[in-house]
C-alpha positions in Angstrom: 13.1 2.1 33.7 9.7 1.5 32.5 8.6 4.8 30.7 8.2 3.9 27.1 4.7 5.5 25.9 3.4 5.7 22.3 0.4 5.7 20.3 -1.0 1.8 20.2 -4.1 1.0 18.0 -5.7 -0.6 14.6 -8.0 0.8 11.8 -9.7 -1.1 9.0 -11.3 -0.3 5.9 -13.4 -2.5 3.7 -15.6 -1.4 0.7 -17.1 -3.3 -1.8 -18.7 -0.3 -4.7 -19.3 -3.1 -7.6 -20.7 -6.6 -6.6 -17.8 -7.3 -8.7 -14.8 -5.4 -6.8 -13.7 -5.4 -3.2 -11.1 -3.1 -2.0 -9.8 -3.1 1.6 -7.0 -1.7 3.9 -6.1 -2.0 7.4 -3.2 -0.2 9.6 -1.6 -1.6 13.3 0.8 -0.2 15.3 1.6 -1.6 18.7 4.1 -0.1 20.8 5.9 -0.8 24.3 8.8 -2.1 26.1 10.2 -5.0 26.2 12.9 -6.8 29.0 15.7 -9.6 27.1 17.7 -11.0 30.2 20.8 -10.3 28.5 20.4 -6.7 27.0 18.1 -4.4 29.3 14.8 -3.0 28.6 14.2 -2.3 25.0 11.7 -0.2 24.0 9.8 -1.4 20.4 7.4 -0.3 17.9 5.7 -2.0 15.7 3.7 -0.7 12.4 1.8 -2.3 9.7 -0.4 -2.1 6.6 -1.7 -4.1 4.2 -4.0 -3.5 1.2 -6.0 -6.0 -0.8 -8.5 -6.3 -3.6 -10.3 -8.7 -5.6 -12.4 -8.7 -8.5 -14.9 -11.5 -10.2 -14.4 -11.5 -13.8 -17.8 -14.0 -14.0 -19.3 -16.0 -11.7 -16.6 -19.1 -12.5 -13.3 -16.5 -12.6 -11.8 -14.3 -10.3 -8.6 -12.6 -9.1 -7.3 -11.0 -6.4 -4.1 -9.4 -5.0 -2.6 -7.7 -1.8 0.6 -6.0 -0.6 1.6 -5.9 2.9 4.7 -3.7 4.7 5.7 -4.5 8.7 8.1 -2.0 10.1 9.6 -3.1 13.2 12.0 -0.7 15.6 14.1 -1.1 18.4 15.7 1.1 20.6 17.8 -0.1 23.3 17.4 2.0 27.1 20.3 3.8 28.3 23.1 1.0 29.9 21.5 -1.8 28.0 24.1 -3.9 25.8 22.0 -3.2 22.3 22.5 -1.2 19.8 19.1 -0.3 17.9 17.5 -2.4 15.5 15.4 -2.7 12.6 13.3 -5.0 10.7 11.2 -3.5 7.4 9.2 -6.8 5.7 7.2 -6.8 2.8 5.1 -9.0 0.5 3.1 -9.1 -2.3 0.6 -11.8 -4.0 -1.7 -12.1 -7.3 -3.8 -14.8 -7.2 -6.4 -16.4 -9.6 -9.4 -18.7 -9.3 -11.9 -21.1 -11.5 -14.2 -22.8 -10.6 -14.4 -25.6 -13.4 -18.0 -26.3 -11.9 -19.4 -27.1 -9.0 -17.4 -29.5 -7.2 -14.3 -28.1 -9.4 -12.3 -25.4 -9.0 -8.5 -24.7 -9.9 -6.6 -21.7 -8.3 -3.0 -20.0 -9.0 -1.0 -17.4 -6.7 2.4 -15.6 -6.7 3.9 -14.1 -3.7 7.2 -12.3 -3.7 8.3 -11.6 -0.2 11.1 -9.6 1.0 12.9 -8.6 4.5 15.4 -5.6 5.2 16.9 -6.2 8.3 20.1 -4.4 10.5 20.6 -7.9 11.4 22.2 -9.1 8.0 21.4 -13.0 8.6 17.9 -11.8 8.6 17.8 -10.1 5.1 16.2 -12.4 2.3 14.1 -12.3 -0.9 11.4 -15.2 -2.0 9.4 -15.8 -5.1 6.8 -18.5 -4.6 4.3 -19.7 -6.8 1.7 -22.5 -6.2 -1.2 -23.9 -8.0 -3.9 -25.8 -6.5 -7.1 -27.9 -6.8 -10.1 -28.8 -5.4 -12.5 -31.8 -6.2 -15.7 -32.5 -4.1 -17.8 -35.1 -4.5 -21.7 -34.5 -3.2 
């Protein structure tokens, strides 16, 4: 049975109030229903936000950051073989660039990333960090 209805849609926000400073946000959901040959119909929804910002110290320096959280849900229709399930991901990252000179610039950024999940196997917690550079020649 094919009834699953929900509110679907996206909204952004983006302001810079500083040439310096830019903020920004954005929310998704997406909803709907889903057939798996084994299970049934499984009805899902999806919701997500993220929120970011960077500032420029000077014209050579600048850092930015973001965090992020995906909620996922799933609800099995009545006879299917699944029991409901969840997924709730999220992330973070700081970053920093500088640009040596022209053709020269150097960049760091940390990211921590996490999932909570009622499938166990799919539980996990990351650190990254990675540094990178970038050499043009004109």
């Amino acid at each position: 049975m094919r009834d699953f209805t929900r509110t679907t849609g996206a909204a952004s926000w983006n302001w810079r109030p500083t040439a310096k400073i830019r903020l920004g946000a954005q929310y998704t959901r997406d909803t709907g229903q889903e057939f798996q040959a084994i299970t049934g119909d499984v009805n899902r929804a999806y919701a997500g936000w993220r929120v970011n910002a960077s500032y420029a110290l000077s014209s050579k320096v600048s850092f930015s950051g973001s965090a992020t959280r995906n909620r996922s849900h799933r609800e099995a229709d009545s006879g299917a073989a699944l029991s409901d399930a969840f997924d709730n991901d999220q992330s973070y990252s700081l970053g920093v660039n500088w640009a040596v000179s022209r053709g020269i610039s150097l960049s760091c950024q940390y990211n921590r990333a996490s999932r909570d999940s009622s499938v166990v196997q799919y539980t996990y917690s990351a650190h990254s960090l990675g540094c990178s550079s970038q050499l043009l020649f004109y």
